[in-house]
N, C-alpha and C positions, 0 to 999 in steps of 0.2 A: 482517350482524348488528351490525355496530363501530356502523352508518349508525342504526339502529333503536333501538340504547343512546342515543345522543347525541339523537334525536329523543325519546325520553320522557324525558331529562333535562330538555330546552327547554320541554319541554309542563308536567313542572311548575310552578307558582309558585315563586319562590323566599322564603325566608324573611327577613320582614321584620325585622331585628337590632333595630332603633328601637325596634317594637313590644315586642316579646318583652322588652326593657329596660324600657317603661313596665310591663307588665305583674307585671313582678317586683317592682318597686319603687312600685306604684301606692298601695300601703299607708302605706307610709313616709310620700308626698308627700301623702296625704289627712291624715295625723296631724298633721303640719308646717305647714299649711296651716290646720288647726283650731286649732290651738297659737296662731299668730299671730295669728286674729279673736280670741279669746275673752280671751288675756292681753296682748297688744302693744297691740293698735290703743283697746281701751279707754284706758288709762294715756295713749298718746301724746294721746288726743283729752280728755283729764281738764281740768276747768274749776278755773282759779282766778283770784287776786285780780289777775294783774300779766295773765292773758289781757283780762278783764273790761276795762284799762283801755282809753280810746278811744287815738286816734292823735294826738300831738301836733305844734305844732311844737318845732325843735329848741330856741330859747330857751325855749319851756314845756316840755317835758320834760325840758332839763339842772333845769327851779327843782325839777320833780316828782320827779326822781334825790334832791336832796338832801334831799326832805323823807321821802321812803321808806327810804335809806340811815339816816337817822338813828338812832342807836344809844344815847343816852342819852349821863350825864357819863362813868359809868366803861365806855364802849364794852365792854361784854359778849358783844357778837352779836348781842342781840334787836332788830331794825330795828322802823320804825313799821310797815314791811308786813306783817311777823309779827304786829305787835298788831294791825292792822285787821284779817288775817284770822282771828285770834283772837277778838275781841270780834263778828265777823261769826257765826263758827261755834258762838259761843257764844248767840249771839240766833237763830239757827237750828239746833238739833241734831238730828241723824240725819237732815239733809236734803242733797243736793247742790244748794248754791244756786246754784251757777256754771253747771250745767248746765242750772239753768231758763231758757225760752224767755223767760219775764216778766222776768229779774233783766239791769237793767243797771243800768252806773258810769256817769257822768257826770262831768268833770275841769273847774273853769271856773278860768283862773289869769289873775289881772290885775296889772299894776304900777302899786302904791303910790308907790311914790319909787324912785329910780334903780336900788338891788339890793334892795330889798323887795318882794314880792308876797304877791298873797292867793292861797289854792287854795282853793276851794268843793269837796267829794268829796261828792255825791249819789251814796247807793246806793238801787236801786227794788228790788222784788220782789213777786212775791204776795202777801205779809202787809203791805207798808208801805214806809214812805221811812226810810232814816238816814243826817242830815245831820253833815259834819264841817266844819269850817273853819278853818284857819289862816293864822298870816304866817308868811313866808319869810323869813329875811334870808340874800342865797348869797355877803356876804361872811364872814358871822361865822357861818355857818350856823347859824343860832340860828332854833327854832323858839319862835312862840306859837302860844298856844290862842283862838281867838274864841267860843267856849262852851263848857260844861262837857261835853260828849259826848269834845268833843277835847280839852281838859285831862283828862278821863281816861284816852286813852290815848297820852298825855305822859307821866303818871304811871305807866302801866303798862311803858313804855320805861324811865323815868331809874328804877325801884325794880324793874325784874325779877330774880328771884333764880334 
């Protein structure tokens, strides 16, 4: 009889622990999982002005840091990237223009004289082009404007309140 116990113990399956754990907690991990596509993975994939820009080299990108960095005379915090992405969302509202397939930046930066350069900023989109252009200087990091587009937000830097 001891023989015949031990043989229908064998014969059943045993229970799989793994299973019976997903099973309990399969809820959980479905909610957690939803959580992450619908709040994380949007935000991380979020389009804006410094994704948009293209890939430099290092000398064109260190001139590109300082003309982005730049913060006005009484250094407030409002950099020039804030106002371009200002004056951008202001020319397009209630629209994700970074996310558009059509919308790209364009960076063209050339040397004038030894630490002066120019930066050409083409933005495209579906409604149009807007062009900026300035000079560099990355000893005195002194910004100009080379048309009114970008002396206006020169102006929206050196007077942001």
């Amino acid at each position: 009889m001891a023989k015949d116990k031990k043989k229908k113990e064998e014969d059943k399956p045993k229970k799989n622990d793994f299973k019976s754990f997903l099973k309990k907690r399969a809820p959980i991990y479905l909610a957690l999982i939803a959580m992450l596509i619908v709040f994380v993975i949007p935000e991380m994939t979020k389009g804006d002005l410094q994704s948009c820009l293209p890939e430099l080299s290092v000398e064109e990108q260190e001139v590109v840091d300082v003309l982005m960095r730049y913060n006005g005379p009484d250094n407030d915090g409002f950099t020039m990237m804030d106002a371009i992405s200002k004056v951008l969302s202001d020319e397009y509202p209630d629209e994700k223009i970074f996310d558009n397939k059509k919308t790209s930046c364009n960076l063209t930066v050339s040397n004038i004289e030894s630490s002066k350069y120019q930066i050409i900023f083409n933005f495209e989109s579906h409604r149009g082009q807007i062009n900026f252009d300035w000079n560099v200087d990355t000893d005195s990091e002194m910004i100009t404007a080379n048309d009114p587009k970008s002396k206006g937000i020169i102006h929206l830097v050196d007077f942001y309140d």
